[in-house]
Structure formats: C-alpha cells, structure tokens
C-alpha positions as a Markdown table, in Angstrom:
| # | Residue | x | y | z |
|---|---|---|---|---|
| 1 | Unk | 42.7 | 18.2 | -5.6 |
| 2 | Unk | 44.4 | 18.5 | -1.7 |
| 3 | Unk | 47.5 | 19.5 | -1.0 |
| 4 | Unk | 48.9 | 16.2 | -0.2 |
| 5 | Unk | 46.8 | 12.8 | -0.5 |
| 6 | Unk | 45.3 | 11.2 | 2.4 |
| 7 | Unk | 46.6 | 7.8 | 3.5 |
| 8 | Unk | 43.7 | 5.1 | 4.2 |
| 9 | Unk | 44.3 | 2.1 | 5.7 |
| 10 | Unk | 41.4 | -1.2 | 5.7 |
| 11 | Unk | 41.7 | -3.7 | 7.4 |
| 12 | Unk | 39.7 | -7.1 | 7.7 |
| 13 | Unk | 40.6 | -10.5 | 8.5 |
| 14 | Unk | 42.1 | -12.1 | 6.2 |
| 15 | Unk | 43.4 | -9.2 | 3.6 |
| 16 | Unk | 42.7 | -11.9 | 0.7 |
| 17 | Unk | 39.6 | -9.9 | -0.7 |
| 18 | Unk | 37.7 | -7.2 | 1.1 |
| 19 | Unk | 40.3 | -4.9 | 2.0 |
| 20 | Unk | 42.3 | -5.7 | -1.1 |
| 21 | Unk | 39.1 | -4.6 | -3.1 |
| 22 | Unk | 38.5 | -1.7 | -0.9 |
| 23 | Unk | 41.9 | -0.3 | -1.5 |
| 24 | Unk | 41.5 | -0.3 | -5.2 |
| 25 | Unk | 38.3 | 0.9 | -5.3 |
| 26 | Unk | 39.8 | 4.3 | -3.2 |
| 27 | Unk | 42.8 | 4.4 | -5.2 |
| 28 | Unk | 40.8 | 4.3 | -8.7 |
| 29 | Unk | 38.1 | 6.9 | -7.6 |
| 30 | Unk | 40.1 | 9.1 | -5.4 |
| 31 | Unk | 42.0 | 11.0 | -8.3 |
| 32 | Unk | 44.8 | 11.0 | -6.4 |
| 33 | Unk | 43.2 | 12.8 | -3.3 |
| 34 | Unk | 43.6 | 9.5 | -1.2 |
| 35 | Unk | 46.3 | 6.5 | -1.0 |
| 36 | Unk | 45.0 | 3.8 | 0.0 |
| 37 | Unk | 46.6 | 0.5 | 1.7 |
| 38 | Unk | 45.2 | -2.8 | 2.5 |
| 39 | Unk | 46.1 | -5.2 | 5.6 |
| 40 | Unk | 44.9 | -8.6 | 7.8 |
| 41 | Unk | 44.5 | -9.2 | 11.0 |
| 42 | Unk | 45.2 | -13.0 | 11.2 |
| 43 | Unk | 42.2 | -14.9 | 12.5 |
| 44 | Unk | 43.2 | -16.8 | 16.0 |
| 45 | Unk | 45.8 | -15.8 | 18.3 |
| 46 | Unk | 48.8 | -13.6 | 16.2 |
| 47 | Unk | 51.8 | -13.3 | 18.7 |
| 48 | Unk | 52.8 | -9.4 | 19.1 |
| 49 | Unk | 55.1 | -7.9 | 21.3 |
| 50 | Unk | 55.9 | -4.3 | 22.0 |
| 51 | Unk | 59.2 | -3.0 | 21.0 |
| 52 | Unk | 58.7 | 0.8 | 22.5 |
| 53 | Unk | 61.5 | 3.3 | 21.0 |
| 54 | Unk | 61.2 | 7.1 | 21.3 |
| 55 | Unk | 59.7 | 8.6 | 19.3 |
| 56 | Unk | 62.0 | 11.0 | 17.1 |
| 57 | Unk | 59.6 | 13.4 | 15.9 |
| 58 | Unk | 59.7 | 14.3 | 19.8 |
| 59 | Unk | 63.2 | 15.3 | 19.3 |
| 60 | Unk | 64.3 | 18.7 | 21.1 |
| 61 | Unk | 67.6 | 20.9 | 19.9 |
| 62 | Unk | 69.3 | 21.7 | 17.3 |
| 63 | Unk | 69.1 | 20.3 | 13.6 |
| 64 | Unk | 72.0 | 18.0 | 14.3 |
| 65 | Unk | 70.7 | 16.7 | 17.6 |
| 66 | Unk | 67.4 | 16.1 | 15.8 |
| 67 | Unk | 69.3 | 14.1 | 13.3 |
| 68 | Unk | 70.6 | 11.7 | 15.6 |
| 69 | Unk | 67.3 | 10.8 | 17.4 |
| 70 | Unk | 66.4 | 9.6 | 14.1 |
| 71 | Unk | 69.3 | 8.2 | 13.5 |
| 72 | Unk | 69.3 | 6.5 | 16.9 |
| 73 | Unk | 65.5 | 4.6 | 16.6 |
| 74 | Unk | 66.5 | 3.4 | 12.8 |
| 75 | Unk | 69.8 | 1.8 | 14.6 |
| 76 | Unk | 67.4 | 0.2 | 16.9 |
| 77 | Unk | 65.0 | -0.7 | 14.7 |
| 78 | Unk | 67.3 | -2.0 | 12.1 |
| 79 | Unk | 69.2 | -4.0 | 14.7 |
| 80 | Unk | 65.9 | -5.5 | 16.2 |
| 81 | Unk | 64.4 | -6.4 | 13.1 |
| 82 | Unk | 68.0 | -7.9 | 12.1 |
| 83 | Unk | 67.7 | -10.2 | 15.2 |
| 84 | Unk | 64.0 | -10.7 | 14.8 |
| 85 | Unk | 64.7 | -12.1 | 11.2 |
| 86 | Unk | 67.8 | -14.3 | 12.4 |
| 87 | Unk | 65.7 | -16.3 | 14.6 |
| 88 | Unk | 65.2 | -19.5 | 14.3 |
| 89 | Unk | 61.5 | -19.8 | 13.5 |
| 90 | Unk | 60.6 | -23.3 | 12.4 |
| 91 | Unk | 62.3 | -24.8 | 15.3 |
| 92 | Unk | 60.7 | -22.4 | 18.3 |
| 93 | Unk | 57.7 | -23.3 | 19.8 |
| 94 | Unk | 54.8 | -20.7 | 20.7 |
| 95 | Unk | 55.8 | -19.5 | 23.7 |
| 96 | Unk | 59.8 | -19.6 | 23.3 |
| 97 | Unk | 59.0 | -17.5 | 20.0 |
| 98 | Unk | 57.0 | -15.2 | 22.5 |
| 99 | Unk | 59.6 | -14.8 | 24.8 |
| 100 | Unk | 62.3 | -14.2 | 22.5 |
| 101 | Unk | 60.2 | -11.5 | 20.7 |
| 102 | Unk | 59.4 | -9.3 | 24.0 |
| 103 | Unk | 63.4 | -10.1 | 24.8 |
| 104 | Unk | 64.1 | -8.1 | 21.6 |
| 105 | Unk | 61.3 | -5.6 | 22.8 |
| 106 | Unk | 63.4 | -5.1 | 26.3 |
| 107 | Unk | 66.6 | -4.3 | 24.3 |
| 108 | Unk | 68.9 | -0.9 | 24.5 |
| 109 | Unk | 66.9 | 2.0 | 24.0 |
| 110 | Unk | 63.2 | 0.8 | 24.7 |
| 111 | Unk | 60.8 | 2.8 | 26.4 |
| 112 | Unk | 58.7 | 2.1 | 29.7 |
| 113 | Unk | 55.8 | 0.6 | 27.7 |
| 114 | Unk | 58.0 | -2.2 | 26.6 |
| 115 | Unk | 58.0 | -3.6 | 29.9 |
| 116 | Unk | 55.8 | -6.6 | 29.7 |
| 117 | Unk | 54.8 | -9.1 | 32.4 |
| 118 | Unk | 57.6 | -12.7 | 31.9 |
C-alpha cells in the first residue's frame, strides 16, 4: 500500500456512464492505493469564465501571514460563488450570463489572467 492514495480523475462527455464506471472499477481494485473521481464535459458550447485568485500555497512569511493568503482566496472565493449562485439564471440570456460570469471573474483580488477580452 502507498503512503497516501492517488487521486484519479476521468473524464468523458456526458459523466452518465463511462467515467462513472471507470471510477468504480479503480476505487474497487485499487485497495485503497487510488481515489478515484468521475466528471462530464457537457457536449456543445459550456460557458466558462476565468476567475484567477493567487494562489495560496505561493504564500511567503510567517505562519500567520501564510494563514491569511488562505484566508484571503476562500473570502473571494466564497463571496464569488455567493454572487455566482444569486444570479438570476432562468431569466439571463447566453451572453448576459457570460458577461456577468467574467464580471465576477474581474472582481477584488483577481489575477492578470482574469482579464478577458468584453
């Protein structure tokens, strides 16, 4: 047995059988050396957006400094996530849905990669 199990991830399109059967195939026969997780990527166009944060692990100084860049990105995530959830989805078309999720990408704290062409 390993030290600490490894994490796999499969993916396919629609995460209704493949990778659903691939993940308990690897959990089953690992013996606890893997565990494994199964996701979709949604066929067509899926909408994504960046929402850049640094990254805490990068964190420099002392234990109490460290502390608060994690602290910091979960405050941003949480309060993204919060807005993201608070939208008004059934009533925003496409591209008002797109907008508004890059918007929330742009917010306090995001990193030069979240700058994404209008």
């Amino acid at each position: 047995m390993l030290d600490h199990p490894y994490n796999v991830l499969f993916l396919c399109t629609g995460n209704s059988a493949r990778s659903i059967m691939a993940e308990a195939i690897l959990n089953k026969l690992g013996a606890g050396n893997f565990h494994a997780y199964s996701a979709g990527s949604w066929p067509g166009q899926p909408m994504t957006a960046h929402w850049g944060l640094p990254d805490p692990v990068e964190a420099k100084g002392n234990p109490a400094e460290v502390a608060l860049a994690f602290k910091d990105t979960y405050r941003m995530l949480n309060q993204r996530i919060g807005i993201f959830i608070s939208l008004p989805l059934r009533s925003l078309d496409q591209l008002s849905l797109q907008k508004k999720l890059r918007e929330i990408g742009r917010m306090e704290g995001a990193t030069t990669k979240a700058a994404e062409p209008a």
